[in-house]
TORKOL-4160 file (C-alpha; in steps of 0.2 Angstrom, whole numbers, padded with zeros to 4 digits, m for minus):
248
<pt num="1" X="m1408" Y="m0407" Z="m0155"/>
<pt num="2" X="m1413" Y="m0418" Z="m0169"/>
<pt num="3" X="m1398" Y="m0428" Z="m0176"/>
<pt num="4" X="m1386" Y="m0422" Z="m0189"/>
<pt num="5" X="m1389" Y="m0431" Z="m0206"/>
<pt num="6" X="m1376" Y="m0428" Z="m0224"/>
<pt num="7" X="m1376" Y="m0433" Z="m0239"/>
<pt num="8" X="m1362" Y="m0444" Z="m0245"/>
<pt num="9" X="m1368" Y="m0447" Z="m0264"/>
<pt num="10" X="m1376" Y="m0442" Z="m0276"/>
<pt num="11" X="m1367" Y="m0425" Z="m0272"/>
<pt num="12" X="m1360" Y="m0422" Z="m0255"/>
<pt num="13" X="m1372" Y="m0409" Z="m0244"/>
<pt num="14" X="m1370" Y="m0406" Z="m0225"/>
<pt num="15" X="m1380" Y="m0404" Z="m0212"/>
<pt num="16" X="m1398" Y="m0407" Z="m0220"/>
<pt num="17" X="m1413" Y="m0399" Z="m0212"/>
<pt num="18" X="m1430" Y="m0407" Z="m0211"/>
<pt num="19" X="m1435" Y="m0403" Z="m0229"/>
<pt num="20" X="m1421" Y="m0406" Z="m0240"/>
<pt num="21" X="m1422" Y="m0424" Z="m0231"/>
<pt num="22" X="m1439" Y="m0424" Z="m0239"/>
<pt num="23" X="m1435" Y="m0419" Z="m0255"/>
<pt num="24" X="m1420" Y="m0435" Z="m0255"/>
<pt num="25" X="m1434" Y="m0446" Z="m0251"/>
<pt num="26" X="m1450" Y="m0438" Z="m0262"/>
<pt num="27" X="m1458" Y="m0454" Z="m0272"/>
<pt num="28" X="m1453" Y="m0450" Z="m0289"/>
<pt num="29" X="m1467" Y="m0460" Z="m0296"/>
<pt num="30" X="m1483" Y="m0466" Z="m0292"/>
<pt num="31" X="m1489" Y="m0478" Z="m0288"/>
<pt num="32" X="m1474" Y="m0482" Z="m0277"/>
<pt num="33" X="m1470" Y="m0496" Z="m0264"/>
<pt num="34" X="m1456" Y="m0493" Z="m0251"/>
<pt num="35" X="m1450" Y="m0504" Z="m0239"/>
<pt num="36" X="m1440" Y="m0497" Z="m0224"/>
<pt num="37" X="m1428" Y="m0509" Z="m0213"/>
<pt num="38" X="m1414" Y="m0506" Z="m0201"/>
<pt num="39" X="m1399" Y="m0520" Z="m0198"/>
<pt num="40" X="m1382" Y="m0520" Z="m0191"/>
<pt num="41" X="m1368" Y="m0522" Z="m0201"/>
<pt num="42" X="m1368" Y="m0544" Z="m0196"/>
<pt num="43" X="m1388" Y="m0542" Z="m0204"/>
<pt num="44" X="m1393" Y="m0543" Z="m0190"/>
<pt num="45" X="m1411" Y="m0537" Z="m0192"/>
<pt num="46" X="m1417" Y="m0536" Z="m0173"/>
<pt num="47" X="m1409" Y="m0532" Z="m0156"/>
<pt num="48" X="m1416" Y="m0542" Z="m0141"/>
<pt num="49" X="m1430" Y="m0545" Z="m0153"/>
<pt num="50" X="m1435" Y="m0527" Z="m0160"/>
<pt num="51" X="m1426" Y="m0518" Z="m0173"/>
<pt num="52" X="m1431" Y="m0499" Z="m0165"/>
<pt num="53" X="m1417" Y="m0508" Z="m0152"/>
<pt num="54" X="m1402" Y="m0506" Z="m0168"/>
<pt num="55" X="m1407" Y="m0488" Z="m0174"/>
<pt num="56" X="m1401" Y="m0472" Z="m0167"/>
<pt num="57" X="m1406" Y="m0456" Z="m0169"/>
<pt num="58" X="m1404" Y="m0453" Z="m0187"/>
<pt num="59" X="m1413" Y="m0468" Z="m0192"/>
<pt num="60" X="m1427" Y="m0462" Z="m0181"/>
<pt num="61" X="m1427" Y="m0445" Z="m0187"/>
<pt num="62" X="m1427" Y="m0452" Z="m0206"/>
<pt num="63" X="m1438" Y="m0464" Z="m0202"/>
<pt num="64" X="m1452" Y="m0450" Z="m0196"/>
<pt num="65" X="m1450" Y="m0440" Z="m0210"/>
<pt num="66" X="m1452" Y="m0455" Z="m0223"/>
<pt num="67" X="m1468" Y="m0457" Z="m0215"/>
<pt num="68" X="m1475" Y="m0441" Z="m0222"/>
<pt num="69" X="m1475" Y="m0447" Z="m0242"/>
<pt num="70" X="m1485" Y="m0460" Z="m0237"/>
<pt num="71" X="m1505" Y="m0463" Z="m0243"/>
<pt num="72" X="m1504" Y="m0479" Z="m0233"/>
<pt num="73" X="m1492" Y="m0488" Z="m0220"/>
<pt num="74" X="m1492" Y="m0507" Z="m0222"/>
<pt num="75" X="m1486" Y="m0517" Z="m0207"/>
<pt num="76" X="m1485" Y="m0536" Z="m0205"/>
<pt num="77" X="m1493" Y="m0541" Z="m0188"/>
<pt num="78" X="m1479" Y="m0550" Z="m0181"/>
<pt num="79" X="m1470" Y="m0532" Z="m0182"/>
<pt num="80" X="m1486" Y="m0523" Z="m0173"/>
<pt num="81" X="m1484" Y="m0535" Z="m0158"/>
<pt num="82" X="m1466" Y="m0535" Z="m0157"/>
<pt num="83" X="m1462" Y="m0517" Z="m0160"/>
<pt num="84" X="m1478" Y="m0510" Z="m0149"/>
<pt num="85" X="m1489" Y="m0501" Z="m0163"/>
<pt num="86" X="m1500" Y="m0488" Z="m0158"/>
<pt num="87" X="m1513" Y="m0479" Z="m0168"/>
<pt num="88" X="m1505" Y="m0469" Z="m0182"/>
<pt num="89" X="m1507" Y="m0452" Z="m0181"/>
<pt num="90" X="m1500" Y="m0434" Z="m0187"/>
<pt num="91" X="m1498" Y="m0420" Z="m0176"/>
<pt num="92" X="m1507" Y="m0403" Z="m0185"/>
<pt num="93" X="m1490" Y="m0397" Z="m0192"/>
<pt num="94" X="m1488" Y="m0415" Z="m0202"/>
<pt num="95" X="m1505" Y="m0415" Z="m0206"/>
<pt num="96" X="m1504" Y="m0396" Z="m0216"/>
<pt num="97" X="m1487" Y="m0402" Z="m0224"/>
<pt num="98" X="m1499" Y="m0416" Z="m0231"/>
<pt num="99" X="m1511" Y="m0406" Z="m0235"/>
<pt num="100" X="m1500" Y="m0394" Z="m0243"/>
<pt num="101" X="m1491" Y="m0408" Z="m0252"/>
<pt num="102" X="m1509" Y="m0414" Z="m0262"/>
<pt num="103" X="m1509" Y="m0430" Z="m0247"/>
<pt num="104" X="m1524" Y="m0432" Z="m0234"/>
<pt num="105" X="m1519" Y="m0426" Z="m0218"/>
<pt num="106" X="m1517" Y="m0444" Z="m0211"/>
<pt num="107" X="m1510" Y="m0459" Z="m0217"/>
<pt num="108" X="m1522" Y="m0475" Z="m0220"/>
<pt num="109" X="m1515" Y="m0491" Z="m0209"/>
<pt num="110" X="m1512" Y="m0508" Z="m0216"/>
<pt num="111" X="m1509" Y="m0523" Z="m0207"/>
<pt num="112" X="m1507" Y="m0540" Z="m0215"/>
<pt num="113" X="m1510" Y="m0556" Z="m0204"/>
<pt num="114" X="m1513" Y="m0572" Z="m0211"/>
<pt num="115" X="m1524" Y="m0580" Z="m0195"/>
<pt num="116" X="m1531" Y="m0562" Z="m0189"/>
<pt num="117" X="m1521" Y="m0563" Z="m0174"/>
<pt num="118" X="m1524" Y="m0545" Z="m0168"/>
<pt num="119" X="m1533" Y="m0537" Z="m0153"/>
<pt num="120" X="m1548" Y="m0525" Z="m0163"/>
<pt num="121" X="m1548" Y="m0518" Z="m0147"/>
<pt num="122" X="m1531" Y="m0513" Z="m0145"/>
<pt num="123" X="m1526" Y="m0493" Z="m0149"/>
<pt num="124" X="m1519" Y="m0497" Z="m0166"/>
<pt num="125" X="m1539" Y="m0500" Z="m0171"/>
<pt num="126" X="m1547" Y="m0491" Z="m0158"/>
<pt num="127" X="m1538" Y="m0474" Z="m0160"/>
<pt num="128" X="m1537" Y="m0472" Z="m0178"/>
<pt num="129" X="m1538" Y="m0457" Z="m0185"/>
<pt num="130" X="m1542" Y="m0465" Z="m0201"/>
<pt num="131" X="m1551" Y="m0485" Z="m0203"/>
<pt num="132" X="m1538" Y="m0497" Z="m0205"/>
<pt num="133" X="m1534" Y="m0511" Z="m0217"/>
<pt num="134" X="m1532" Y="m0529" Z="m0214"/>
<pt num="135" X="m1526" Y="m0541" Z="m0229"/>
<pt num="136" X="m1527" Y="m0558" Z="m0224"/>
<pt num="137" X="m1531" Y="m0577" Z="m0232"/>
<pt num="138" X="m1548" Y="m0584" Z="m0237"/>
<pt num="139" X="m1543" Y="m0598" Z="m0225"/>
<pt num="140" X="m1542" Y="m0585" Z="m0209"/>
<pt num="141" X="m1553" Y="m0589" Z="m0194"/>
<pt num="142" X="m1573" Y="m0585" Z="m0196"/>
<pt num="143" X="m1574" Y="m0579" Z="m0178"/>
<pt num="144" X="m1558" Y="m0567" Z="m0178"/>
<pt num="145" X="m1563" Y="m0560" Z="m0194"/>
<pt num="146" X="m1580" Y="m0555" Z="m0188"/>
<pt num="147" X="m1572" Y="m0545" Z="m0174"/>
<pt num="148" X="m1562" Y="m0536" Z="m0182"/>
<pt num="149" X="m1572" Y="m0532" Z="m0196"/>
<pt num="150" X="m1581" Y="m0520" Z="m0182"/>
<pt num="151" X="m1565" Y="m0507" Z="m0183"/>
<pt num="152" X="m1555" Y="m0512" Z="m0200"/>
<pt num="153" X="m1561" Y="m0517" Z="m0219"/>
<pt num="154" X="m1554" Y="m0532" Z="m0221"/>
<pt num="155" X="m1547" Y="m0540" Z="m0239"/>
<pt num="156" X="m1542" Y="m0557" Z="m0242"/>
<pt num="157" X="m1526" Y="m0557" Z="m0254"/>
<pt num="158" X="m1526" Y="m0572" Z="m0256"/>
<pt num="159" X="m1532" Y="m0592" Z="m0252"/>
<pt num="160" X="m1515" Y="m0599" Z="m0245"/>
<pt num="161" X="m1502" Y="m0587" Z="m0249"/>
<pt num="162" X="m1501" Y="m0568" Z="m0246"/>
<pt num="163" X="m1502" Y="m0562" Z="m0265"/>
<pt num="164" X="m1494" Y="m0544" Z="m0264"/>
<pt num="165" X="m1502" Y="m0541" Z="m0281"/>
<pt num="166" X="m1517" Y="m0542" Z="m0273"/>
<pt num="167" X="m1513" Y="m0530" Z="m0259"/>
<pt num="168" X="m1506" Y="m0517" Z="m0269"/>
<pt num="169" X="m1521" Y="m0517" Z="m0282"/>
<pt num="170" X="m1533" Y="m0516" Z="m0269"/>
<pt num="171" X="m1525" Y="m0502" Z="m0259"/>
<pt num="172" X="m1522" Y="m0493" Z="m0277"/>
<pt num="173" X="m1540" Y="m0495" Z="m0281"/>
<pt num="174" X="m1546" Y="m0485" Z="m0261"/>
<pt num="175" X="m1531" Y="m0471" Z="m0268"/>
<pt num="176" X="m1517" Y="m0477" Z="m0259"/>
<pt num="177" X="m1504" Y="m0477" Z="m0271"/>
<pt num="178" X="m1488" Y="m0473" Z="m0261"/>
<pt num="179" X="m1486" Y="m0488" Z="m0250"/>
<pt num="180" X="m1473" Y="m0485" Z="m0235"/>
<pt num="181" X="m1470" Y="m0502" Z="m0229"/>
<pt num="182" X="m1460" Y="m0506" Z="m0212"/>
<pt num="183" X="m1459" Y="m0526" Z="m0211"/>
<pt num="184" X="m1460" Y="m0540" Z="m0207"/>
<pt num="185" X="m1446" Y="m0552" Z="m0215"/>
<pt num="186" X="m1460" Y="m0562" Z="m0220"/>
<pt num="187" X="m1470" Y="m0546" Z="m0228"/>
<pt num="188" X="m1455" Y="m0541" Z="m0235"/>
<pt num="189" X="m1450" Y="m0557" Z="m0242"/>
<pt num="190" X="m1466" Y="m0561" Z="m0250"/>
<pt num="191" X="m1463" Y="m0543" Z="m0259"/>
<pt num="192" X="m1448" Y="m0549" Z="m0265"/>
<pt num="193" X="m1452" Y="m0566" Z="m0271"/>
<pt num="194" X="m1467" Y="m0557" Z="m0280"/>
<pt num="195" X="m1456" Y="m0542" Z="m0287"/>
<pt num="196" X="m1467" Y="m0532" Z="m0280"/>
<pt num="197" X="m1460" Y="m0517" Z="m0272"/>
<pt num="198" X="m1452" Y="m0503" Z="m0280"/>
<pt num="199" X="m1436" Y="m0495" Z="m0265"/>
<pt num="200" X="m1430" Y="m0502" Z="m0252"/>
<pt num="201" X="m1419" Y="m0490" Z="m0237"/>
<pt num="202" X="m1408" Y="m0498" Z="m0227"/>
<pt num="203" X="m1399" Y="m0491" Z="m0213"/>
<pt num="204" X="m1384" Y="m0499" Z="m0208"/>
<pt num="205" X="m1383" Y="m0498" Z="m0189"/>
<pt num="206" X="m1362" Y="m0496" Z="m0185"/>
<pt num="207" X="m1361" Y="m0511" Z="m0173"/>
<pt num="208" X="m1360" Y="m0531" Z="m0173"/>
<pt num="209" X="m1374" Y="m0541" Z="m0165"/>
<pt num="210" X="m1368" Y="m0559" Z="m0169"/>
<pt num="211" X="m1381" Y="m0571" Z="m0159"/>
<pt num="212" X="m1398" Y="m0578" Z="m0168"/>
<pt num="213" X="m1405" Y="m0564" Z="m0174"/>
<pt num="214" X="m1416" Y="m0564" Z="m0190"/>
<pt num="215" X="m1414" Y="m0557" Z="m0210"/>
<pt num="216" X="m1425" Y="m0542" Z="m0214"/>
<pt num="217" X="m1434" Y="m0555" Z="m0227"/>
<pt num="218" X="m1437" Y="m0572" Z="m0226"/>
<pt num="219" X="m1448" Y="m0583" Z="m0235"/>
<pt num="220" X="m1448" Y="m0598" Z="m0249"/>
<pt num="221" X="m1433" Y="m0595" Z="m0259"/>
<pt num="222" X="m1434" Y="m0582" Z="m0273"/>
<pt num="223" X="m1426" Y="m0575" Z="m0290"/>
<pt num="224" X="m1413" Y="m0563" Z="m0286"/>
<pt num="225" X="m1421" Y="m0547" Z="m0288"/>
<pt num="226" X="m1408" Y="m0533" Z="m0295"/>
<pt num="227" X="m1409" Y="m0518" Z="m0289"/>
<pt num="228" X="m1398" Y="m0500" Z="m0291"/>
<pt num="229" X="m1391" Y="m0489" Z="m0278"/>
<pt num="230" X="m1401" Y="m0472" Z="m0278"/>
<pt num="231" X="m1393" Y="m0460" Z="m0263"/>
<pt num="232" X="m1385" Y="m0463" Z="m0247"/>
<pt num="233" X="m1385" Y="m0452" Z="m0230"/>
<pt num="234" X="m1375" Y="m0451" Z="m0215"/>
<pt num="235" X="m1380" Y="m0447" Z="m0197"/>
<pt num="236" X="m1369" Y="m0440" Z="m0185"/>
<pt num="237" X="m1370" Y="m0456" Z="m0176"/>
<pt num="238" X="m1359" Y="m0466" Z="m0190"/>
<pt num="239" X="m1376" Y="m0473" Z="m0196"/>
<pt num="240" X="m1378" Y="m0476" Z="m0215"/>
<pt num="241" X="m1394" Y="m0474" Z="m0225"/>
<pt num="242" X="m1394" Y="m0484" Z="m0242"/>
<pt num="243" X="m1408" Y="m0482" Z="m0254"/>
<pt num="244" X="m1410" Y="m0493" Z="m0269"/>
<pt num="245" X="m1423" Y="m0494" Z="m0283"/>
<pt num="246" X="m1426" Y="m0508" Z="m0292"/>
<pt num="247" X="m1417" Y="m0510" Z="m0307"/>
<pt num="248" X="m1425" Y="m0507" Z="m0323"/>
């Protein structure tokens, strides 16, 4: 039984099915770049080194149905590895939603990595539904980038530092204009640095981790980037889901 989810503002609803979530989380421009990230009430941003560890049921059932907006999921590597990415795939119910929503029936994948460090022949390349993207830097390794340029395209964004810019305009140019974006800190602090992103949701997982755990962004330090509150949702778990547009 999938988890209970209400809506606490704007306007108070209860028990939301599968579609009226959708409708609370439809882009409402394009193009649109969404960042998705979990933490416990401390900020913590991991448990035991995943953050799929601080999410309950609500979370995940939000976090699925996110997923269907999206032209294009954008992950950091780091957050492939930790948190076990497979292959990105719809199954055929999804995929008609898509379709019946003006979206190809699968997502595209894109993965950012600054020195290439991922397997080509792991199940996140070599299951695809759809080829994947890899954004990386001019100064990545020759060898690796030959290798995986046999499953993915992959874009440089940028010589030294991951320009988002540069990301965003290239996956804009294949179509890709609604970006779902799922982490890293360091992804999502470069985003942040470059005011580059358009939503962030938050879900504020009801416990205290304490302990070492990271930040969901992390990074050279950046202007203060405003942004507005736009909905927030409950599970039946006592998780909150915080939306926020960028100001202005």
């Amino acid at each position: 039984m999938s988890a209970r989810i209400d809506r606490l503002w704007p306007g108070p609803a209860s028990d939301l099915d599968d579609e009226r979530i959708l409708a609370e989380y439809a882009p409402p421009s394009s193009p649109w770049a969404r960042f998705n990230f979990v933490e416990s009430l401390d900020g913590a941003a991991t448990h035991e080194g995943r953050s799929g560890g601080l999410g309950g049921d609500g979370d995940r059932r939000v976090f699925e149905l996110m997923r269907r907006w999206a032209d294009v999921v954008l992950v950091g590597a780091g957050t492939i590895r930790a948190e076990g990415y497979g292959a990105m795939r719809f199954d055929d119910d999804v995929a008609a939603w898509r379709r019946a929503h003006g979206l190809p029936p699968q997502p595209t994948m894109a993965i950012v990595s600054g020195r290439l460090d991922l397997d080509p022949a792991s199940a996140v390349f070599a299951e695809a539904t759809v080829r994947p993207v890899v954004f990386t830097l001019a100064t990545a390794p020759a060898d690796r980038r030959a290798a995986l340029a046999e499953v993915a395209d992959v874009r440089d964004a940028g010589d030294h530092v991951l320009d988002p810019t540069r990301v965003l305009g290239d996956l804009e140019r294949r179509g890709l204009r609604t970006v779902h974006a799922e982490g890293g800190p360091t992804l999502f602090g470069s985003f942040v640095a470059a005011g580059a992103l358009d939503e962030l949701c938050l879900t504020l997982a009801p416990r205290l981790e304490a302990g070492g755990a990271g930040r969901i962004a992390t990074g050279v330090p950046a202007e203060p980037l405003g942004m507005r509150l736009a909905g927030i949702l409950r599970s039946g778990d006592d998780e909150l889901l915080l939306r926020y547009h960028r100001a202005g």
